[in-house]
C-alpha positions in Angstrom: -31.3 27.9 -9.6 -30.7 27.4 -13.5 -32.6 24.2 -13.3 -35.9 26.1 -11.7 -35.4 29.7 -13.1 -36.0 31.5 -9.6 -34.2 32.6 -7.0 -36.9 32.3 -4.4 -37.7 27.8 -5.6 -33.6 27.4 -5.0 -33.6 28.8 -2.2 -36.9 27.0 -1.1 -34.9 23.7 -2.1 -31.9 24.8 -0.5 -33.6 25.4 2.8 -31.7 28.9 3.4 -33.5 32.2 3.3 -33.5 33.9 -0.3 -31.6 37.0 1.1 -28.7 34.2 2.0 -28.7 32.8 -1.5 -28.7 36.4 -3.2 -25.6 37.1 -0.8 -23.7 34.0 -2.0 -24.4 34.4 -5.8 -23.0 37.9 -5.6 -20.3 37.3 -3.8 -19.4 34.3 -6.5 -19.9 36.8 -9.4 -17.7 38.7 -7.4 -15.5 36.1 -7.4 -15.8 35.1 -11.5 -15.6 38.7 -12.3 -19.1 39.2 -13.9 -22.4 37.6 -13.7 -23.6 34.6 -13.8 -27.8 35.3 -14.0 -29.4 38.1 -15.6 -32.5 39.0 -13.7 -35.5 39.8 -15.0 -39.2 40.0 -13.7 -40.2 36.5 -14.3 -37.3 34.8 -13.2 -33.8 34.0 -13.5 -31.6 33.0 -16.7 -28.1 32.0 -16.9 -25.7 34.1 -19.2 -22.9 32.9 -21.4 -20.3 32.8 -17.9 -23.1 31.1 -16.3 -23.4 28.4 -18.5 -19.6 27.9 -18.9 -19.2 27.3 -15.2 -22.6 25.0 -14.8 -20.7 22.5 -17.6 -17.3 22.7 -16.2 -19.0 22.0 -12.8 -20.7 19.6 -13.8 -18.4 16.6 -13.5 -16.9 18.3 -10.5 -20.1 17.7 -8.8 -20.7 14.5 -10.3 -17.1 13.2 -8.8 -18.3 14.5 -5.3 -21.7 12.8 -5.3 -19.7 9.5 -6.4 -17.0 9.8 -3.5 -19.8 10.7 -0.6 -21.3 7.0 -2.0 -18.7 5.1 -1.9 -17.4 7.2 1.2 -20.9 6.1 2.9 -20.9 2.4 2.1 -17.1 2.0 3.3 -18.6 4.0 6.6 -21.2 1.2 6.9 -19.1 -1.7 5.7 -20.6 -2.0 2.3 -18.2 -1.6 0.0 -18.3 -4.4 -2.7 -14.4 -3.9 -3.9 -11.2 -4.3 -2.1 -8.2 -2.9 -2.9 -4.8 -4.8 -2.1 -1.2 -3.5 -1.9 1.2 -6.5 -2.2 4.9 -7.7 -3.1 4.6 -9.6 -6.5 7.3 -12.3 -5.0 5.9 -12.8 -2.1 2.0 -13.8 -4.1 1.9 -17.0 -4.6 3.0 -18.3 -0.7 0.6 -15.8 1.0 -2.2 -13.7 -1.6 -3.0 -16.4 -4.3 -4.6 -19.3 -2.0 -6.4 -16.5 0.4 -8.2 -14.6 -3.0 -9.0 -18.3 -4.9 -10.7 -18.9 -1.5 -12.2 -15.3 -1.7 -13.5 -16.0 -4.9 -15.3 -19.2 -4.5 -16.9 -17.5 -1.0 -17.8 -14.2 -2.5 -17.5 -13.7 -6.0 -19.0 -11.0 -6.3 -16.5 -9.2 -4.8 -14.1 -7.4 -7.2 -10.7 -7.2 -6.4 -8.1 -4.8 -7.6 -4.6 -5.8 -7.0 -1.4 -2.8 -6.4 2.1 -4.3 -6.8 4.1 -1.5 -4.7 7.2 -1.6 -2.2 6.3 -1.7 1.3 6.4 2.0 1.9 4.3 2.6 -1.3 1.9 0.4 0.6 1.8 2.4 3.5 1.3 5.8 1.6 -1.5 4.1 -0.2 -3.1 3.1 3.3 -2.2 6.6 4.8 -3.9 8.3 1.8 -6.7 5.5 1.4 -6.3 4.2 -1.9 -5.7 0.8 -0.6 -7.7 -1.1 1.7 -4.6 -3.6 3.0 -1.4 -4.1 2.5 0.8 -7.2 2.8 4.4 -5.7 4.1 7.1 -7.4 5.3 9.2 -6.5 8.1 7.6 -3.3 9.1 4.5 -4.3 11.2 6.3 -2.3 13.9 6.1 1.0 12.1 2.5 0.8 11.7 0.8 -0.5 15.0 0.3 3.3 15.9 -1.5 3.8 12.6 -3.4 0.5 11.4 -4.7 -2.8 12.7 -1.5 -5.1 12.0 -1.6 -9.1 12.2 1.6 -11.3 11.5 0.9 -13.9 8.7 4.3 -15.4 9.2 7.4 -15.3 10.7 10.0 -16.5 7.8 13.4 -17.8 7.8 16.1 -15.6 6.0 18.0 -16.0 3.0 21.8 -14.9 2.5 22.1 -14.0 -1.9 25.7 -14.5 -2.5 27.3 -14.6 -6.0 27.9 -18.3 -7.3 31.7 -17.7 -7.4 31.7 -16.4 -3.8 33.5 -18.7 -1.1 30.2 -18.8 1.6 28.5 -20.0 -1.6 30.1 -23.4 -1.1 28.5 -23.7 2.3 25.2 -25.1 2.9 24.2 -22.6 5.6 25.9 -19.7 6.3 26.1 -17.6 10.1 25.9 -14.3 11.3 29.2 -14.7 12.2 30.3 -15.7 8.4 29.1 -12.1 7.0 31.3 -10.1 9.7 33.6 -9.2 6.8 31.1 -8.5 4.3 29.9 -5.8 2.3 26.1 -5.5 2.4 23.3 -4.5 0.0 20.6 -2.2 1.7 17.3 -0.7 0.9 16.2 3.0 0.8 14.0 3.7 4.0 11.3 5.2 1.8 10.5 2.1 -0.1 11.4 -0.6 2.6 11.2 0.9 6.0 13.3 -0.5 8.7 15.1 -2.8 6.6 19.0 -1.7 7.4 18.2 -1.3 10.8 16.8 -4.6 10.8 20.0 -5.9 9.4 21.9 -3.5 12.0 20.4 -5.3 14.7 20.7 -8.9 13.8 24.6 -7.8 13.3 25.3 -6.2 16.4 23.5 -9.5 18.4 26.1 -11.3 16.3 29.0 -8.9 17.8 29.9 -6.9 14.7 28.9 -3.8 13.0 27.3 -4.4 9.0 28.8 -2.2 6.2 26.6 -1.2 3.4 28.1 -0.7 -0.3 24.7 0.9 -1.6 20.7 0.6 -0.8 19.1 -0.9 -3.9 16.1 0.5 -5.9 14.6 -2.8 -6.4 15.0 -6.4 -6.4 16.8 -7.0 -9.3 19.2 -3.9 -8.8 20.0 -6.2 -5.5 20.9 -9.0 -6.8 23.2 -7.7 -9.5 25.1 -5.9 -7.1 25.7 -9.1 -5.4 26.9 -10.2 -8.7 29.0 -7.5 -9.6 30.3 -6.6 -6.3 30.6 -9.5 -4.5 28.3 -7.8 -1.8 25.5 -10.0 0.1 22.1 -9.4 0.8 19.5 -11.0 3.6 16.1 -11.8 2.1 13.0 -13.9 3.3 12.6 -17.2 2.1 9.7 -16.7 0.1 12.6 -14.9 -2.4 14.0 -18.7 -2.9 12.3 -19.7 -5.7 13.6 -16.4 -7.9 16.0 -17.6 -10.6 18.7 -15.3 -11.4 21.9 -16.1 -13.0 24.9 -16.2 -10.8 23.0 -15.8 -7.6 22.8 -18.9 -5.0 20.4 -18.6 -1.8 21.2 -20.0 1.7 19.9 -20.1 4.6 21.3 -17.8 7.4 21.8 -19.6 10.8 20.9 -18.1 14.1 19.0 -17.1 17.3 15.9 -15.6 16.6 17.1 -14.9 13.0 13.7 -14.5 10.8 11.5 -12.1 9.0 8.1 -11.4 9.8 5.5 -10.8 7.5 2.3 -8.8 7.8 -1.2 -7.5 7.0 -2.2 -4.3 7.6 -5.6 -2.4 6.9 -7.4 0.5 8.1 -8.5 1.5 11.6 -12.5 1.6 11.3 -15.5 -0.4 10.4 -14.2 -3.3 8.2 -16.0 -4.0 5.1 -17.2 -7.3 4.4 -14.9 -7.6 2.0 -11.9 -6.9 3.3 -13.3 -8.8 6.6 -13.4 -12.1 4.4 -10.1 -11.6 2.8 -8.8 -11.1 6.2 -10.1 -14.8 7.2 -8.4 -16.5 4.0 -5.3 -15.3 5.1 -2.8 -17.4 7.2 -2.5 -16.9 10.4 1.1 -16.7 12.0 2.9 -19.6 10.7 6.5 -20.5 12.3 8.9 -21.8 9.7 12.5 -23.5 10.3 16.0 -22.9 8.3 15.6 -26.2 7.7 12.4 -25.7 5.1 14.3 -22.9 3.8 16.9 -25.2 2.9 14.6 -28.1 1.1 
């Protein structure tokens, strides 16, 4: 209406009847608190309140017309971007070969990398700000919500201080952390992880004690410095270099951790549909490659 001057071409343009617009302009003066048009015989003309909310609306509306485009193309598949939540140590064995092969197939296609903790990663995919996510251990919590495929199934690390006695042995059992003190992980940012921990104890016969769930990585492994505790890890951990922490592989029955993709339910976008072909399928791996 401030673009054509009258109330009867907007609502022409608008396709509603001009007695419907007049009813929605005042009931959003009524809303400001004053007007918003002064009316005169040839037309209409915005006054100083109008033109203060036509420039702070501007880039409201210009944000909205952007998100219905891109909300359109991901609708139809046509997004040219994809958006990827990963673990930074888990990169170079799974993400790195699948986007080099990305880029030489499509490289037009940009790609925005998200280092968060698997249950950043799923509140990114609930609130779609990521496309997929590559989680470890929680493909079980997400079945309900995404499409989930396994890209491995890893053996399982046992950090123990240098100066600890299982350090000594090449491999350690289940059985050879019954009297240890464990390191955990806060549900929120790695969902399932003491449970998962619970359960390969319990198997074993025992019960696992936790001395503390870990913000991060690095806040593990000093704990299993300075406490003495242990932690279980995948194997994709084994090339991480920190001083007075030694890796070995845990023994056992059905002892590994599984990694996965997940990505919204929904047309797939080319894209992501590519991405989704680079990446391995389930690989098996043994304790003994964890070892070498």
């Amino acid at each position: 209406m401030a673009e054509l001057g009258s109330l009867s071409k907007a609502a022409a343009r608008l396709h509603v009847s001009q007695s419907t617009l007049t009813r929605q302009l005042r009931a959003l003066e009524d809303e400001i608190g004053g007007r918003l048009f002064d009316r005169t015989p040839s037309g209409v003309a915005l006054t100083a309140a109008g033109h203060a909310l036509l420039e702070g609306m501007r880039p409201v509306v210009e944000s909205f017309d952007r998100a219905v485009q891109s909300t359109r193309r991901l609708a139809r598949g046509q997004s040219s971007q994809v958006r990827i939540g990963y673990i930074l140590s888990a990169a170079a064995d799974f993400l790195h070969p699948a986007l080099a092969a990305l880029r030489r197939a499509h490289p037009e296609v940009k790609v925005k990398l998200v280092d968060l903790s698997p249950g950043e990663q799923i509140s990114a995919l609930r609130n779609g700000e990521i496309d997929l996510g590559l989680i470890g251990n929680a493909g079980a919590f997400l079945s309900k919500e995404f499409f989930v495929r396994r890209l491995a199934s890893l053996p399982v690390l046992v950090a123990v201080a240098e100066s600890h006695p299982l350090a000594k042995k090449a491999s350690i059992s289940l059985e050879d952390l019954r009297q240890e003190m464990f390191v955990g992980a806060p549900e929120k940012d790695v969902p399932g992880h003491n449970a998962w921990i619970q359960r390969l104890c319990r198997r074993a016969g025992f019960r696992p004690k936790f001395l503390d769930d870990a913000q991060s990585l690095s806040e593990q492994l000093a704990v299993v410095v300075t406490d003495g505790a242990v932690a279980l890890s995948p194997d994709y951990l084994k090339r991480t270099q920190v001083p007075g922490v030694v890796f070995r592989p845990l023994r056992g029955a059905d002892v590994h951790w599984d990694f996965d993709v997940a990505w919204q339910r929904g047309k797939v976008t080319e894209p992501v549909r590519a991405l989704l072909e680079h990446l391995p399928s389930e690989v098996k791996k043994t304790v003994a490659a964890a070892a070498s």
